[in-house]
PDB file of N, CA, C and O in Angstrom:
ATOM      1  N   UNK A   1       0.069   0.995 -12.568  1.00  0.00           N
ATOM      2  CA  UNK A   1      -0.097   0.112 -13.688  1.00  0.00           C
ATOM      3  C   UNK A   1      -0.819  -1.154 -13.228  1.00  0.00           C
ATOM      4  O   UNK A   1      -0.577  -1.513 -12.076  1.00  0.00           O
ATOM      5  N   UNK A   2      -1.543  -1.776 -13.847  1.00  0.00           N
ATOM      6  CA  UNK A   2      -2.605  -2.985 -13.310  1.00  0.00           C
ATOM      7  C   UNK A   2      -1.839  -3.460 -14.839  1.00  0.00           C
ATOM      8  O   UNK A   2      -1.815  -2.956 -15.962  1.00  0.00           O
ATOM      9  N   UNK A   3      -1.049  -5.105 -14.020  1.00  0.00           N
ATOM     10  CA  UNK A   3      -0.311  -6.179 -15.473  1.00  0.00           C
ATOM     11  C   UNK A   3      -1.024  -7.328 -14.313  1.00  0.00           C
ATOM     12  O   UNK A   3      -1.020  -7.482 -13.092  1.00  0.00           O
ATOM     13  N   UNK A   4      -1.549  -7.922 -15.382  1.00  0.00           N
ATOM     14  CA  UNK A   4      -1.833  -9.823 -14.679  1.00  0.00           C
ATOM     15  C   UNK A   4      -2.487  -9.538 -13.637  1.00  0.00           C
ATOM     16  O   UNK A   4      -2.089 -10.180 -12.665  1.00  0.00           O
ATOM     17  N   UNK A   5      -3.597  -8.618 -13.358  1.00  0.00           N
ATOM     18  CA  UNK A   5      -3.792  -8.868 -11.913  1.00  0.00           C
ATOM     19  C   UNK A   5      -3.124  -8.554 -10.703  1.00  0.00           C
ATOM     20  O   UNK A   5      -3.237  -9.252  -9.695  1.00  0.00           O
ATOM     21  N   UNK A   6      -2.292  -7.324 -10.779  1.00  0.00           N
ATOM     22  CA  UNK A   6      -1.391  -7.163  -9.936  1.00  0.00           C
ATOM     23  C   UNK A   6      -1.533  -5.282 -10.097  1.00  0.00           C
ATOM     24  O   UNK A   6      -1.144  -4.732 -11.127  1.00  0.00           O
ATOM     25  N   UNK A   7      -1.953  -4.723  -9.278  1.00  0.00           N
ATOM     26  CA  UNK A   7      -1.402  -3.052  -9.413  1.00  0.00           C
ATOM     27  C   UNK A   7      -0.306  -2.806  -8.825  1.00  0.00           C
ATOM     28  O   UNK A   7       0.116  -3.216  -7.745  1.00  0.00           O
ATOM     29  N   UNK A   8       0.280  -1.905  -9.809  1.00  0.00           N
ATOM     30  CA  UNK A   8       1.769  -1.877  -9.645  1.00  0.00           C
ATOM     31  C   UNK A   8       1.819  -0.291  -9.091  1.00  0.00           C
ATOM     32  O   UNK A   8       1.216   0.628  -9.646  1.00  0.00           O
ATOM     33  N   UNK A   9       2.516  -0.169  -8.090  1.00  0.00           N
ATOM     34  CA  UNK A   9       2.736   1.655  -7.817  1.00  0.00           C
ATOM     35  C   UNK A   9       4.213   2.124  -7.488  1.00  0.00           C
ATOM     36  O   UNK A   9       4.903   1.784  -6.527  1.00  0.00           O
ATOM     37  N   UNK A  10       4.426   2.709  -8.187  1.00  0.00           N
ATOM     38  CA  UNK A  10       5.915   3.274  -7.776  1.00  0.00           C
ATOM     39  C   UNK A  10       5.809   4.357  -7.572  1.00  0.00           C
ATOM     40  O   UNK A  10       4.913   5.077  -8.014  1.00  0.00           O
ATOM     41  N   UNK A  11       6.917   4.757  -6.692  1.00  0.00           N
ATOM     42  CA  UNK A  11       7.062   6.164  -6.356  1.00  0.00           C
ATOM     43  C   UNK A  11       8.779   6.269  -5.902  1.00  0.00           C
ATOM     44  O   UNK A  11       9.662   5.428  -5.737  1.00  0.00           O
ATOM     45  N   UNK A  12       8.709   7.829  -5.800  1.00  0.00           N
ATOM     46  CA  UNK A  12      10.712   7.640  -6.108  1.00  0.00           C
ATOM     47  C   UNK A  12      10.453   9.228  -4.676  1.00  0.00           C
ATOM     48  O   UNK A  12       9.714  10.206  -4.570  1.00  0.00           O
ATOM     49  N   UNK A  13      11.459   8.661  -3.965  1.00  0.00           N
ATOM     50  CA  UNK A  13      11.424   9.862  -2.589  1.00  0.00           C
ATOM     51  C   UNK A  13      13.008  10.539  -2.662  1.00  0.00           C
ATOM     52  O   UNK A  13      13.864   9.654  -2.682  1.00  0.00           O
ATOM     53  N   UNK A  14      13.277  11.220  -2.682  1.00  0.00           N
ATOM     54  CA  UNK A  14      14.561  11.722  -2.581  1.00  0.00           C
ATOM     55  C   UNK A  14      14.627  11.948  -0.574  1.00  0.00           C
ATOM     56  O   UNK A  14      15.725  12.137  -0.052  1.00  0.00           O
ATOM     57  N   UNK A  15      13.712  11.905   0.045  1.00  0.00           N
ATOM     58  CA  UNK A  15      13.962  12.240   1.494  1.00  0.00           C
ATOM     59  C   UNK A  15      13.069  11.159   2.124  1.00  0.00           C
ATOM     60  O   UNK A  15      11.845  11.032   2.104  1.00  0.00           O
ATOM     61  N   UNK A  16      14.075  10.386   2.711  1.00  0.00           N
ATOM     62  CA  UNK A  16      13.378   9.046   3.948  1.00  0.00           C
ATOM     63  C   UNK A  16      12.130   9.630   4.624  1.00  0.00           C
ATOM     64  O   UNK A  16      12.061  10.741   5.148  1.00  0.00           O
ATOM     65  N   UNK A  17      11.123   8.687   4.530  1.00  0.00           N
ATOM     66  CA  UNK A  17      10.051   8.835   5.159  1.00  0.00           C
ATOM     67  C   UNK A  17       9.201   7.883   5.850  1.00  0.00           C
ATOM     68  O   UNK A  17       8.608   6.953   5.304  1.00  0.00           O
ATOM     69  N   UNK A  18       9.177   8.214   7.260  1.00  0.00           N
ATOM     70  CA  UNK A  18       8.268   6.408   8.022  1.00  0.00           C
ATOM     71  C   UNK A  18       7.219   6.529   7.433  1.00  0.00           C
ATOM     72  O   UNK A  18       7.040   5.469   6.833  1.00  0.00           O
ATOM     73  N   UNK A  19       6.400   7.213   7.247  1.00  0.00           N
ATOM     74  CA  UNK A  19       4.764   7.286   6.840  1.00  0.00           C
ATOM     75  C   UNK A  19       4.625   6.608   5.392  1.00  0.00           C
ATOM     76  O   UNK A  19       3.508   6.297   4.979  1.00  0.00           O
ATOM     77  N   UNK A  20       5.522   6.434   4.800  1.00  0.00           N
ATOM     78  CA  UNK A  20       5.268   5.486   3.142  1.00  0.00           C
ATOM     79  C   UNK A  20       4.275   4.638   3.315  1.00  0.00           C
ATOM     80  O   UNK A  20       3.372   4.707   2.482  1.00  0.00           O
ATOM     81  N   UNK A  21       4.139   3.490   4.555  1.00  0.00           N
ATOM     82  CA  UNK A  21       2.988   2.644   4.674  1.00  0.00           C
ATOM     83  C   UNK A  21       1.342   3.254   4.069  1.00  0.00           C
ATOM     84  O   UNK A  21       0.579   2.943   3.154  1.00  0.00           O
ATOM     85  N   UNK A  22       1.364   4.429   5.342  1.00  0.00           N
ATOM     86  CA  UNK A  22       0.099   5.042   5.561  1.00  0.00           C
ATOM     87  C   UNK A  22      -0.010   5.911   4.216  1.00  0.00           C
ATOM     88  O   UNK A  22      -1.183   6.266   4.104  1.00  0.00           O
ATOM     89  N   UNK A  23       0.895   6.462   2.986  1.00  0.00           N
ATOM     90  CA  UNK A  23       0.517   7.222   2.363  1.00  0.00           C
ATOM     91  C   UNK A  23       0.288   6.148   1.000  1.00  0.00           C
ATOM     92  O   UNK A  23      -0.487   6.560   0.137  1.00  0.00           O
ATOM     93  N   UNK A  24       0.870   4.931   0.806  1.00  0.00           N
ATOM     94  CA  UNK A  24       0.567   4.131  -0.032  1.00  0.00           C
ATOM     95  C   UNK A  24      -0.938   3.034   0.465  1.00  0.00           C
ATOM     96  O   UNK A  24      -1.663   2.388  -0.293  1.00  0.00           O
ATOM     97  N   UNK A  25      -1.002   3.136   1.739  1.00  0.00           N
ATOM     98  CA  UNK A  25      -2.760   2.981   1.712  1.00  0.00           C
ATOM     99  C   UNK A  25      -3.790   3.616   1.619  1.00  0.00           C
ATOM    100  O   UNK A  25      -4.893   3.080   1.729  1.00  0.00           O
ATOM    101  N   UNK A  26      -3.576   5.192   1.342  1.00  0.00           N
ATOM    102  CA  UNK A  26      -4.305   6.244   0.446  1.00  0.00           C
ATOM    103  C   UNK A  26      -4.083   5.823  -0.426  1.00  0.00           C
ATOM    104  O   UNK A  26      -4.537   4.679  -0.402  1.00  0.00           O
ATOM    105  N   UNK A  27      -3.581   6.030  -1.376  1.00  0.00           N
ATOM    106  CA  UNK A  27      -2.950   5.682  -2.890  1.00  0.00           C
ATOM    107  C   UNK A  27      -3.984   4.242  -3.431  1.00  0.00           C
ATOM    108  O   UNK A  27      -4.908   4.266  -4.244  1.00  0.00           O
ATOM    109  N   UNK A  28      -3.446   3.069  -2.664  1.00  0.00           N
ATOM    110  CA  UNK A  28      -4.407   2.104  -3.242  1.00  0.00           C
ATOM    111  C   UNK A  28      -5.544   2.442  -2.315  1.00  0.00           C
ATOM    112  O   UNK A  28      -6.080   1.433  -2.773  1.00  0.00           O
ATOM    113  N   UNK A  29      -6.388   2.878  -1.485  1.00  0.00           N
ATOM    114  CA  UNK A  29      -7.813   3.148  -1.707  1.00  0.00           C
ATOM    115  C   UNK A  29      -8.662   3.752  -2.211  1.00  0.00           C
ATOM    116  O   UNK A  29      -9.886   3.619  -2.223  1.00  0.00           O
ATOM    117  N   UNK A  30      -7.555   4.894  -2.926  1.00  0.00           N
ATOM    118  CA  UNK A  30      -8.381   5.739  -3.771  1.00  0.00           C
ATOM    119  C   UNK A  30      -8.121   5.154  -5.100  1.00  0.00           C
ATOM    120  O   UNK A  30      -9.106   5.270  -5.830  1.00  0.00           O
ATOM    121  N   UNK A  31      -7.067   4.533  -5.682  1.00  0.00           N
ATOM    122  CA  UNK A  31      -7.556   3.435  -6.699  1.00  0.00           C
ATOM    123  C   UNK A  31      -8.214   2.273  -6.967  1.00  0.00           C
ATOM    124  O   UNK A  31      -8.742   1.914  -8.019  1.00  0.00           O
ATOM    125  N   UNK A  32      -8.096   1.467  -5.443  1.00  0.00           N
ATOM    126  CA  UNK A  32      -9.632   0.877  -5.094  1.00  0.00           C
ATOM    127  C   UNK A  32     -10.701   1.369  -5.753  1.00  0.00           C
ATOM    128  O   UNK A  32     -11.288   1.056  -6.788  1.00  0.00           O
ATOM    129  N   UNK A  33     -10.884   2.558  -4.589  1.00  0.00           N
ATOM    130  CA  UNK A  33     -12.430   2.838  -5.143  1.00  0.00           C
ATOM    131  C   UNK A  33     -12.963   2.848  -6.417  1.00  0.00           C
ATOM    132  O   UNK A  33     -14.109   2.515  -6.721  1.00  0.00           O
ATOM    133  N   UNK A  34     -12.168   3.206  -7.083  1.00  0.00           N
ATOM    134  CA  UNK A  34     -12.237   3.958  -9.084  1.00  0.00           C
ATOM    135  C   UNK A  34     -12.111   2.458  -9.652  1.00  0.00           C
ATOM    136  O   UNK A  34     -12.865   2.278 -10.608  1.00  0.00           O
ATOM    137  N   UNK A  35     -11.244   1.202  -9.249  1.00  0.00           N
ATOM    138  CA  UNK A  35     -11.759  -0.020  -9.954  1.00  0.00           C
ATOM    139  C   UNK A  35     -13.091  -0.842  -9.369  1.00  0.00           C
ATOM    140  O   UNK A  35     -13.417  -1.873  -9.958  1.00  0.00           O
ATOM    141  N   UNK A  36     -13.600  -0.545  -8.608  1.00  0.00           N
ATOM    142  CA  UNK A  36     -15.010  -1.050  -7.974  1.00  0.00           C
ATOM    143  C   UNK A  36     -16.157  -0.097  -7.988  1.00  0.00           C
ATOM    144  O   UNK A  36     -17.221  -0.433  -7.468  1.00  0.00           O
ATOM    145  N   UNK A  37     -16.014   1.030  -8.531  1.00  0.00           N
ATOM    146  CA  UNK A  37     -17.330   1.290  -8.448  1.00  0.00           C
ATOM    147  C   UNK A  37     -18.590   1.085  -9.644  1.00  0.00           C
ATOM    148  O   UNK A  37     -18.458   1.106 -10.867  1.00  0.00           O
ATOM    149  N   UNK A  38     -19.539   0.931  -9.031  1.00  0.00           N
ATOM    150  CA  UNK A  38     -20.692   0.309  -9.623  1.00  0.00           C
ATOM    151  C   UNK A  38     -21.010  -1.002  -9.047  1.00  0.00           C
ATOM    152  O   UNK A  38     -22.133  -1.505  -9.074  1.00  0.00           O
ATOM    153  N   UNK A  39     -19.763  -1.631  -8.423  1.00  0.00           N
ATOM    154  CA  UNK A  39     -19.557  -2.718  -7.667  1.00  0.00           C
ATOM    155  C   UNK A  39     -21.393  -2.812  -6.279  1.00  0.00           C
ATOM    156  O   UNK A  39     -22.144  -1.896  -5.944  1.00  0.00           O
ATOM    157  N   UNK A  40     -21.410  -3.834  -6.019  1.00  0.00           N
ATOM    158  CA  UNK A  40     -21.994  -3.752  -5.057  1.00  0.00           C
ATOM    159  C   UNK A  40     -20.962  -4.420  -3.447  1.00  0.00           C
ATOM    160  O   UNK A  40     -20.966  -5.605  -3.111  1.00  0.00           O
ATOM    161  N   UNK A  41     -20.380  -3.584  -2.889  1.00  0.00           N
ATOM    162  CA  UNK A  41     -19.404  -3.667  -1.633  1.00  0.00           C
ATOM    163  C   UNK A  41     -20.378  -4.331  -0.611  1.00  0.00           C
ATOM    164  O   UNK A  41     -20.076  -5.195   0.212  1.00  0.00           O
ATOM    165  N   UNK A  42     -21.367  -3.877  -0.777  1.00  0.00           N
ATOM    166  CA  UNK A  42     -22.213  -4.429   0.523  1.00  0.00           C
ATOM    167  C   UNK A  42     -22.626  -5.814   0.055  1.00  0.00           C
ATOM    168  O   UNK A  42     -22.602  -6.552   1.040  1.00  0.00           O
ATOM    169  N   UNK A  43     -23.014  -6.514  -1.096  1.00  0.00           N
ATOM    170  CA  UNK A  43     -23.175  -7.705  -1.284  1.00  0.00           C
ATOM    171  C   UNK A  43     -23.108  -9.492  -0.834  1.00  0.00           C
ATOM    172  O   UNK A  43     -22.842  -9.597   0.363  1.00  0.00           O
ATOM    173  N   UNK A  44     -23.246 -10.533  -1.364  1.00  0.00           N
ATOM    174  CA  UNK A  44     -22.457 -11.456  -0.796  1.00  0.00           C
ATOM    175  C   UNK A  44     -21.735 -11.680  -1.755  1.00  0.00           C
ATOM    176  O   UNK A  44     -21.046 -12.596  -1.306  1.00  0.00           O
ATOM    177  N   UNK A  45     -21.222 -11.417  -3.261  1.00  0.00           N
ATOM    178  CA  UNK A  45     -20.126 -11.820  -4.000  1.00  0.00           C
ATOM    179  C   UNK A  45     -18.996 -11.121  -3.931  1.00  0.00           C
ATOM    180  O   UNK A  45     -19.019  -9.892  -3.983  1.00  0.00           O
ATOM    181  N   UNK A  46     -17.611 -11.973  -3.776  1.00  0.00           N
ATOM    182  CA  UNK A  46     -16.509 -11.624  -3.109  1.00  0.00           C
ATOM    183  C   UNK A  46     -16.444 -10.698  -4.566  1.00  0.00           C
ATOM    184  O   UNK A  46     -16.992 -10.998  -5.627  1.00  0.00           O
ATOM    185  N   UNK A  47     -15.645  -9.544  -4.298  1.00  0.00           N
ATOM    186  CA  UNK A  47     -15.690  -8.363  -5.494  1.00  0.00           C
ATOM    187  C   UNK A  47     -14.034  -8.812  -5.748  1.00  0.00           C
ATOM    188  O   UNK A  47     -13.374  -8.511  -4.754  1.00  0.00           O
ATOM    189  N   UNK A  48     -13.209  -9.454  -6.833  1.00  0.00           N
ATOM    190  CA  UNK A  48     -11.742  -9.837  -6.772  1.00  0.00           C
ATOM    191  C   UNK A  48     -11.013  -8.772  -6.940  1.00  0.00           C
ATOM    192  O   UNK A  48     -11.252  -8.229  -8.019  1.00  0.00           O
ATOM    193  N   UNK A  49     -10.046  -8.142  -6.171  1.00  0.00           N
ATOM    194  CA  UNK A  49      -9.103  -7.085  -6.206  1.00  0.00           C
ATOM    195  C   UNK A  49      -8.088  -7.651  -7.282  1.00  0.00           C
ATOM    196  O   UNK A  49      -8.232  -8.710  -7.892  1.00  0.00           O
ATOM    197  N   UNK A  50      -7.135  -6.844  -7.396  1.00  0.00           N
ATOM    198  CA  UNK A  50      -5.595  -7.034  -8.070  1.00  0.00           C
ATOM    199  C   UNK A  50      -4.524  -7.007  -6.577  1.00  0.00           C
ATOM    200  O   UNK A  50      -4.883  -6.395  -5.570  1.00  0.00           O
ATOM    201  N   UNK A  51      -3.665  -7.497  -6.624  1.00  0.00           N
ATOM    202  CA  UNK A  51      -2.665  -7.578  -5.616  1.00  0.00           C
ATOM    203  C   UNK A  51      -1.994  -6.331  -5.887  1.00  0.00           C
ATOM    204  O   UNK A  51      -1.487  -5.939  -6.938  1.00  0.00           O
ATOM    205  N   UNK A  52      -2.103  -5.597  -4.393  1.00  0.00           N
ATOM    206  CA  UNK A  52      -1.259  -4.418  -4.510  1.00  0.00           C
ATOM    207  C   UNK A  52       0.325  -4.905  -4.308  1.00  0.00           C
ATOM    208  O   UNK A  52       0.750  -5.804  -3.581  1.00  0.00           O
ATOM    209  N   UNK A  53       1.094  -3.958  -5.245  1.00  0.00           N
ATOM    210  CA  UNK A  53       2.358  -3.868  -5.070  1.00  0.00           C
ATOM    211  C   UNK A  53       3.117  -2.698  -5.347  1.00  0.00           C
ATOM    212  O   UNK A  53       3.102  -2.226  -6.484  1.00  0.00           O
ATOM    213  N   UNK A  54       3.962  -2.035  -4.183  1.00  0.00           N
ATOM    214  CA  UNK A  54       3.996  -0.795  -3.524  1.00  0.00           C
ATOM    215  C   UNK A  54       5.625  -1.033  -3.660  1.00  0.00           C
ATOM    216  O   UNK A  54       6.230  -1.967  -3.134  1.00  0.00           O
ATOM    217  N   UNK A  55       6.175  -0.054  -4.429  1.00  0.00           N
ATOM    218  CA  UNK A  55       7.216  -0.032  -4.089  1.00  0.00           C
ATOM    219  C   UNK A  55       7.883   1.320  -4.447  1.00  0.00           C
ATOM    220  O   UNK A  55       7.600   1.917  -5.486  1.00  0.00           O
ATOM    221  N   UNK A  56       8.904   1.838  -3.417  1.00  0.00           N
ATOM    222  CA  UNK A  56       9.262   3.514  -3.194  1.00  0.00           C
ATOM    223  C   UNK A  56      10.592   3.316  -3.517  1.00  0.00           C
ATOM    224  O   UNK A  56      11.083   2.531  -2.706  1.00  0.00           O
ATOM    225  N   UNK A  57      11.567   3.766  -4.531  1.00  0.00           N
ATOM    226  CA  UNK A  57      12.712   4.090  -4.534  1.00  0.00           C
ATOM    227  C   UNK A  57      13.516   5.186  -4.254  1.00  0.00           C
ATOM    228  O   UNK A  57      13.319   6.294  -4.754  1.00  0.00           O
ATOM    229  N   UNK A  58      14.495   4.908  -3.409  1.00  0.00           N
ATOM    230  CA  UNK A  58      14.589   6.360  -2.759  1.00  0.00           C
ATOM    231  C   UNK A  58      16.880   6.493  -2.793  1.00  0.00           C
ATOM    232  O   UNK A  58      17.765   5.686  -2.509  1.00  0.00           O
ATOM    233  N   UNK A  59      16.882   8.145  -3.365  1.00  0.00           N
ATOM    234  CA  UNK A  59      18.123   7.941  -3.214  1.00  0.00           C
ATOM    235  C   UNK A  59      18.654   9.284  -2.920  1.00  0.00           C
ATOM    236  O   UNK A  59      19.310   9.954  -3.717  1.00  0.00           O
ATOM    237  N   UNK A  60      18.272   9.692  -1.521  1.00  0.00           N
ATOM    238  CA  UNK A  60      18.540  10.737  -0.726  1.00  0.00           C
ATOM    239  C   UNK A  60      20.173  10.779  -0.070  1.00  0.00           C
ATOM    240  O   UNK A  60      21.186  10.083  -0.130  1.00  0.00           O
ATOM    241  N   UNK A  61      19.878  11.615   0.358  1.00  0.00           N
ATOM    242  CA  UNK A  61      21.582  11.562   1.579  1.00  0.00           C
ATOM    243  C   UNK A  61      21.722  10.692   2.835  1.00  0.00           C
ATOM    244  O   UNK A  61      22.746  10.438   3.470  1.00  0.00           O
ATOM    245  N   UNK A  62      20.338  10.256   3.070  1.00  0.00           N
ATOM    246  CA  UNK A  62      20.854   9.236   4.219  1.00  0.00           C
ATOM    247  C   UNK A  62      20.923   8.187   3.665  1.00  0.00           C
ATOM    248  O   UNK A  62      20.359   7.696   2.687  1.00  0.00           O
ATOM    249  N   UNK A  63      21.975   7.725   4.654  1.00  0.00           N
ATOM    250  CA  UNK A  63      22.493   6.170   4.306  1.00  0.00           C
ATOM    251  C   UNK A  63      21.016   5.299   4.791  1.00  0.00           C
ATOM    252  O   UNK A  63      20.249   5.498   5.733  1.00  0.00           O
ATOM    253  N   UNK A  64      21.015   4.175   3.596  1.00  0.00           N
ATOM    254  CA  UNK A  64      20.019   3.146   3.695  1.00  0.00           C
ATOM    255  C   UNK A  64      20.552   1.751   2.988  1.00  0.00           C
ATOM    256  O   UNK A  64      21.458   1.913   2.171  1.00  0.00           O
ATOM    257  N   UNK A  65      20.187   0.672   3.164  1.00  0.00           N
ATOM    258  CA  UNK A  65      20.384  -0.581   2.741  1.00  0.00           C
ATOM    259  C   UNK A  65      20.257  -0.594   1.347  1.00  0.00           C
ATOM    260  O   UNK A  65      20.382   0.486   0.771  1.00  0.00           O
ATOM    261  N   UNK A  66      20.036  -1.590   0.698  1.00  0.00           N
ATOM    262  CA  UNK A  66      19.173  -1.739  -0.693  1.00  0.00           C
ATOM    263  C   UNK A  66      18.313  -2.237  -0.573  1.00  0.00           C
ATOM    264  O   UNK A  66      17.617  -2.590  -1.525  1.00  0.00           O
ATOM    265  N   UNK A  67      18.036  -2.452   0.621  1.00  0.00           N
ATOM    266  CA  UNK A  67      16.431  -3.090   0.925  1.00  0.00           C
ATOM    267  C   UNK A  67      15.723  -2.866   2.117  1.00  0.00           C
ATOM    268  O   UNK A  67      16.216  -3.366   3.128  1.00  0.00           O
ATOM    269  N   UNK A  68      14.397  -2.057   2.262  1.00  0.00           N
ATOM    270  CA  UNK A  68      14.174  -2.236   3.405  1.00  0.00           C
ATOM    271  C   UNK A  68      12.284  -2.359   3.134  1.00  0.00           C
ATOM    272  O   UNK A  68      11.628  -1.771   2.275  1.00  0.00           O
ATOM    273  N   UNK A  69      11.720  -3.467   4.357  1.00  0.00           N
ATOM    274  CA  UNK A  69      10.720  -3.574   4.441  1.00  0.00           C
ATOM    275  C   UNK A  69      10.113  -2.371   5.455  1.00  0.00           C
ATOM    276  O   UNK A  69      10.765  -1.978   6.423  1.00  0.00           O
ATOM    277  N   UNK A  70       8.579  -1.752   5.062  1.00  0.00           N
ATOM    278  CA  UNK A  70       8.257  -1.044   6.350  1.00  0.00           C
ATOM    279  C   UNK A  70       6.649  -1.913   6.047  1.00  0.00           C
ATOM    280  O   UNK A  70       6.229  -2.539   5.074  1.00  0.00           O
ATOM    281  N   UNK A  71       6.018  -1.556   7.491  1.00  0.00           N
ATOM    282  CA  UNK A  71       4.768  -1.793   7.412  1.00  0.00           C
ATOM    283  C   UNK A  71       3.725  -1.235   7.884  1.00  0.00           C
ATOM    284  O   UNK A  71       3.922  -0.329   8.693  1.00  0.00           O
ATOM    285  N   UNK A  72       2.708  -1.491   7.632  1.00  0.00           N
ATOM    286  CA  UNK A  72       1.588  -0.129   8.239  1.00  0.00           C
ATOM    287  C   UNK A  72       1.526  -0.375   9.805  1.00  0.00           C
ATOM    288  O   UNK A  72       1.654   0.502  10.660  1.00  0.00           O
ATOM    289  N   UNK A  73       1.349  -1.459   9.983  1.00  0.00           N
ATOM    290  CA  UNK A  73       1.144  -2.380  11.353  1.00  0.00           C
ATOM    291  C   UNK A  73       3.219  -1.667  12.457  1.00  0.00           C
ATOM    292  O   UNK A  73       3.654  -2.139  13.508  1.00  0.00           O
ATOM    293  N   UNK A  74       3.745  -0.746  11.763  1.00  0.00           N
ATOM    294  CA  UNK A  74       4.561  -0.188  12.673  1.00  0.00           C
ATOM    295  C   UNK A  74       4.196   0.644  13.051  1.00  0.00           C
ATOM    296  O   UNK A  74       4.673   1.088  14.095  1.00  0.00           O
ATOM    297  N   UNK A  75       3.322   1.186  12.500  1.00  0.00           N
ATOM    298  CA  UNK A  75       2.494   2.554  12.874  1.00  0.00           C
ATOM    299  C   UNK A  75       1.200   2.725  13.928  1.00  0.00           C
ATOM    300  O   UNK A  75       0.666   3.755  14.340  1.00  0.00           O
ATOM    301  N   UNK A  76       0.920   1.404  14.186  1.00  0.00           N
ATOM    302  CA  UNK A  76      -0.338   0.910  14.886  1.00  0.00           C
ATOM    303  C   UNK A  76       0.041   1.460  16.383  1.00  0.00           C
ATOM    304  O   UNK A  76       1.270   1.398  16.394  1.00  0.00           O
ATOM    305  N   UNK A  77      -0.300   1.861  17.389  1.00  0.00           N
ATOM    306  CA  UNK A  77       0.187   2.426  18.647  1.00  0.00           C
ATOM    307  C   UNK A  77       0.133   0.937  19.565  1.00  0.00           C
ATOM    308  O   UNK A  77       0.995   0.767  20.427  1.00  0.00           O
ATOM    309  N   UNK A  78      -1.065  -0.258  19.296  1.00  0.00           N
ATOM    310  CA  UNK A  78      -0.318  -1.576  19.864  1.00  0.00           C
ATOM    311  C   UNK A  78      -0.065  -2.440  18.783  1.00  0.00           C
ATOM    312  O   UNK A  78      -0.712  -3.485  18.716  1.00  0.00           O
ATOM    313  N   UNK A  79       0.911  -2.123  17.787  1.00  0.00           N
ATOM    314  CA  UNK A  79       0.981  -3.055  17.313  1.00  0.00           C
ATOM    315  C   UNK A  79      -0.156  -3.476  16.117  1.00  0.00           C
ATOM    316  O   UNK A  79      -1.059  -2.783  15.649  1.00  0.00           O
ATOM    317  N   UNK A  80       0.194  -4.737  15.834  1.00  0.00           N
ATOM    318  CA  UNK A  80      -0.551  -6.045  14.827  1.00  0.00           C
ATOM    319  C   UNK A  80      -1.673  -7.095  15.684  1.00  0.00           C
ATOM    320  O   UNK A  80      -2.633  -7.741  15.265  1.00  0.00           O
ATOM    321  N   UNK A  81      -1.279  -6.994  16.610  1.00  0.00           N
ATOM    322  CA  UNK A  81      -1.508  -7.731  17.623  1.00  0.00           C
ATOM    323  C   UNK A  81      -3.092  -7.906  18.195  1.00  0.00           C
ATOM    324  O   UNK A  81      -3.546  -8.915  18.733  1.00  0.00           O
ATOM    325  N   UNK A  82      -3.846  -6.565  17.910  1.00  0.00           N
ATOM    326  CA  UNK A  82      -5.762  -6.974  17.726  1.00  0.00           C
ATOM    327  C   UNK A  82      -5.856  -6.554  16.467  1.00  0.00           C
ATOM    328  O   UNK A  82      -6.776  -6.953  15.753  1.00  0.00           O
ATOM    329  N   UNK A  83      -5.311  -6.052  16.207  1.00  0.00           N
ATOM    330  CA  UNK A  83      -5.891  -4.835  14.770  1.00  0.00           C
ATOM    331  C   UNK A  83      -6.958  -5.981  14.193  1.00  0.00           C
ATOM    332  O   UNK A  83      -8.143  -5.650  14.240  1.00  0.00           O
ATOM    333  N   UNK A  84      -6.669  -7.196  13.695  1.00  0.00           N
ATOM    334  CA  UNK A  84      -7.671  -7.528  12.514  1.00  0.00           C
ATOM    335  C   UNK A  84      -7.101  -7.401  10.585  1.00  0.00           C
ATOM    336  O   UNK A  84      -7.321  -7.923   9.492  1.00  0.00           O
ATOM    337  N   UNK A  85      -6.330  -6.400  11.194  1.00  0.00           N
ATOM    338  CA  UNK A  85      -5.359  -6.282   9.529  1.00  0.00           C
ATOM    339  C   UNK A  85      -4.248  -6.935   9.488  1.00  0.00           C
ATOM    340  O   UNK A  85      -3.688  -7.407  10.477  1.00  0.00           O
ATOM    341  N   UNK A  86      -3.687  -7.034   7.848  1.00  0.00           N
ATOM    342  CA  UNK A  86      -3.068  -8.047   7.164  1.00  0.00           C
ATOM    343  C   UNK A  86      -1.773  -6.575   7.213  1.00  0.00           C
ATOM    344  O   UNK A  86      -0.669  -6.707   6.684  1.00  0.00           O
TER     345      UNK A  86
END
């Protein structure tokens, strides 16, 4: 859902999964692409995105918090630390 400038993505997992990062940055790049094209990417005008917001509800058999952050940058083999990404 795109409200105010913001894409909204939900998804509901019945089975814990580390990879949520990496499969919700498919998800918004392939909806990326479909709100920018015709765009010129290579340009000098900044092209304005919507703020992604990713969120997985999950209510499987393993025990979990009511909250947990993951990030793509756990998945990185060193880390956050050169990558260059947010």
């Amino acid at each position: 859902m795109l409200i105010d400038g913001r894409l909204n993505l939900y998804e509901h997992q019945s089975s814990w999964n580390p990879n949520m990062p990496l499969r919700g940055l498919f998800y918004f790049a392939e909806l990326y692409k479909h709100l920018v094209q015709g765009e010129n990417i290579y340009g000098t005008r900044l092209i304005p995105l919507p703020t992604p917001i990713y969120l997985v509800f999950y209510n499987g058999e393993r025990e979990m918090g009511d909250y947990e952050e993951m990030k793509l940058s756990d998945a990185f083999v060193h880390g956050n630390e050169q990558s260059g990404m947010e």
